[in-house]
C-alpha positions in Angstrom: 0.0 0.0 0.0 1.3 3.7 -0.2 3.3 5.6 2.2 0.9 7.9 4.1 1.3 11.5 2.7 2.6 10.1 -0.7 1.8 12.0 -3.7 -0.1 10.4 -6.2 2.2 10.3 -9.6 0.0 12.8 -11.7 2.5 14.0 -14.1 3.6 9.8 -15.0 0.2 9.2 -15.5 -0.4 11.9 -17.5 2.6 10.7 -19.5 1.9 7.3 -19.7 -1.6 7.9 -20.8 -0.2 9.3 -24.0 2.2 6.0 -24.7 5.6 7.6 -23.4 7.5 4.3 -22.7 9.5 6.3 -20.0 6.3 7.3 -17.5 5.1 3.6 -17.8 8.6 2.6 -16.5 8.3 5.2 -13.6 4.9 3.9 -12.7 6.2 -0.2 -12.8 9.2 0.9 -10.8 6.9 2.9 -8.3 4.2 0.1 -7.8 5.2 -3.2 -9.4 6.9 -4.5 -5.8 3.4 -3.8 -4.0 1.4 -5.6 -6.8 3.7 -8.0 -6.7 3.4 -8.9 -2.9 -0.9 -8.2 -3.5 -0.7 -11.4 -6.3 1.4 -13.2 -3.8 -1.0 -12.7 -1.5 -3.8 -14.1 -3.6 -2.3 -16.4 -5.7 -0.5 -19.8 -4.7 2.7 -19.5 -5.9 5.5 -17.1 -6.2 5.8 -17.9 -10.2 1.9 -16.8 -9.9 2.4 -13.7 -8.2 5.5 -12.7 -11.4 3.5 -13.9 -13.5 0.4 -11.9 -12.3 2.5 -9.0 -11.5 3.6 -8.5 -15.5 0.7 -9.4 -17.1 -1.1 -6.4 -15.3 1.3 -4.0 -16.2 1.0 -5.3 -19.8 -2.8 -5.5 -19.8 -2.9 -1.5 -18.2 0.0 -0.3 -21.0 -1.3 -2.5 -24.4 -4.9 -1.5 -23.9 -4.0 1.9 -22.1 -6.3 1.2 -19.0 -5.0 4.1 -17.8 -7.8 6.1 -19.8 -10.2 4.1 -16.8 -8.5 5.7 -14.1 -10.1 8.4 -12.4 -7.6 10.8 -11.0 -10.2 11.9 -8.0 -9.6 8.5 -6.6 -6.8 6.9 -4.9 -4.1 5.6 -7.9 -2.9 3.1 -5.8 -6.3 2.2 -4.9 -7.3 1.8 -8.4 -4.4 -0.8 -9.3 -5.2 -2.8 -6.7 -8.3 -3.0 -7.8 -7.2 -3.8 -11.2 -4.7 -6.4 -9.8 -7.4 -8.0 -7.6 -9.8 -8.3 -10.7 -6.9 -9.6 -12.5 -6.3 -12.6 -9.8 -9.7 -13.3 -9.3 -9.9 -14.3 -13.4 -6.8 -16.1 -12.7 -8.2 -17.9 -10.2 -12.1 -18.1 -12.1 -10.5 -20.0 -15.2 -8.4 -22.7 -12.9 -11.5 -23.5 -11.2 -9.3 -24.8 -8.3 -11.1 -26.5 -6.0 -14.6 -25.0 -6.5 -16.9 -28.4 -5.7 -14.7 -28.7 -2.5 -15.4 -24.7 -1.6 -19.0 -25.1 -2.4 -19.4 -28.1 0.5 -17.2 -26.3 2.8 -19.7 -22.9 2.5 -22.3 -25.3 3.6 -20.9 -27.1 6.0 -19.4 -24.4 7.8 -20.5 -23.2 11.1 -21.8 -19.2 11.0 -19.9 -17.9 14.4 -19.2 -14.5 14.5 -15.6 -13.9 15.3 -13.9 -10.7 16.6 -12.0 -9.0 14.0 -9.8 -7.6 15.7 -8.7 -11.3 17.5 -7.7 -12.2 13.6 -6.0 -9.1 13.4 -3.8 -10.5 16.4 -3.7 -13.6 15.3 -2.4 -12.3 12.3 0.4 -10.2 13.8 2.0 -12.8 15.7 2.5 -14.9 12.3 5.2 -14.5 10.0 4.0 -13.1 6.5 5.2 -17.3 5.1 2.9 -18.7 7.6 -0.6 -16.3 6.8 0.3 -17.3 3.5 0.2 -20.9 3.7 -2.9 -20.4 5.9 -4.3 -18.5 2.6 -3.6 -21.1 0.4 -5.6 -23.4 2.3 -8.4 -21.5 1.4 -10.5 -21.9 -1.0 -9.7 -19.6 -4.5 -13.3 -17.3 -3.6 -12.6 -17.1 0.4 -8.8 -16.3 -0.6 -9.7 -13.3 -3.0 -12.2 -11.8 -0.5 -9.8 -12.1 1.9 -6.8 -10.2 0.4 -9.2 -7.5 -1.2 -10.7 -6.3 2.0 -7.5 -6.4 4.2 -4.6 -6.1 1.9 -6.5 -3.6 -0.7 -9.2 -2.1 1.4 -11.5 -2.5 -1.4 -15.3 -2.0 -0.2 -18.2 -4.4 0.0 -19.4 -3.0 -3.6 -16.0 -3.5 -5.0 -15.5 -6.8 -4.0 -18.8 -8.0 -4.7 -18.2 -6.4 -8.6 -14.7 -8.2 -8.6 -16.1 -11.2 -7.6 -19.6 -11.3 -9.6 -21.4 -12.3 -6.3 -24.3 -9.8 -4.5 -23.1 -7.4 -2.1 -25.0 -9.1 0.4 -23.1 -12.1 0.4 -20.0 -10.6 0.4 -20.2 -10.3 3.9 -21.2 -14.0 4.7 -17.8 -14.7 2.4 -15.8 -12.8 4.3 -17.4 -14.0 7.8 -16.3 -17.8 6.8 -12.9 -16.9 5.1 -11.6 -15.3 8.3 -13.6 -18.4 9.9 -11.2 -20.8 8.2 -8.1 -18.3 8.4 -8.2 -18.5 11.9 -8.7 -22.3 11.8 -5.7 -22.5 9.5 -3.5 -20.2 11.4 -4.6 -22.3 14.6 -3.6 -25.1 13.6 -0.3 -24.2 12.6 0.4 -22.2 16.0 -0.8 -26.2 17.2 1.5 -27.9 15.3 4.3 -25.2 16.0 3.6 -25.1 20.2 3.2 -29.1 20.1 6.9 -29.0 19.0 5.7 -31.3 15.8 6.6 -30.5 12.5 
């Protein structure tokens, strides 16, 4: 995400919407490392995440996205939106697991856990072992997951990126954290139990 009180790159932009090769080199080099570590986030391997990472940058600069952007918004905001859509297909066309995700969305129990708890849960893993515990999610859970905590996209944004009513956007995210915390629990179990 960006540094608090960091400028958004107007004149780049500006540049790079009109093809100069040098202002699309300024914006990779600016944000390619955070979109990079967003894919990694959401995608299961490192080779993903590369792969991910150019293929956005290609995608925004061959069909000029850029022209999409609007500059009242958030820039870094907006590619992670675009990077987050951009996964999620990834993710769509590998249809990874999607019977086994639709049983566990049945199957598991609705509790309402404290944010925050996660949050602390969270903190006391290292960024390797949250995302192991992502990958154990399934491809849907995952997504919602990284989008609301590692892009702060909103409810409506999410529910767009995922072609699923806002309404059960929250239910999605209620059951990813649900199995995140199971996940990260049982490896704190499996790391306190001195097993490995």
């Amino acid at each position: 995400m960006s540094a608090p009180g960091k400028t958004e790159p107007t004149e780049a932009i500006a540049r790079a919407r009109t093809g100069d090769a040098d202002a699309w080199g300024v914006l990779y080099r600016e944000y390619a490392s955070a979109i990079f570590r967003f894919c990694r986030r959401a995608l299961p391997t490192r080779e993903d995440a590369e792969d991910a990472t150019m293929d956005i940058f290609a995608k925004l600069m061959r069909d000029n996205k850029l022209l999409q952007y609007d500059q009242s918004r958030s820039f870094t905001a907006w590619l992670y939106k675009v990077a987050a859509n951009h996964c999620w297909d990834v993710l769509r066309r590998r249809k990874t697991r999607q019977d086994k995700e639709t049983d566990d969305l049945e199957n598991l129990p609705l509790e309402h856990p404290d944010p925050n708890q996660l949050d602390r849960l969270i903190e006391q893993r290292t960024s390797e072992e949250v995302r192991r515990a992502l990958g154990k999610l399934g491809p849907r859970a995952r997504m919602a997951l990284v989008m609301r905590y590692y892009s702060d996209m909103s409810y409506d944004e999410i529910a767009d990126a995922l072609g699923v009513r806002r309404a059960f956007v929250g239910v999605v995210l209620l059951r990813a954290r649900h199995e995140l915390r199971q996940a990260l629990g049982q490896g704190g179990a499996l790391a306190a139990g001195g097993t490995s």
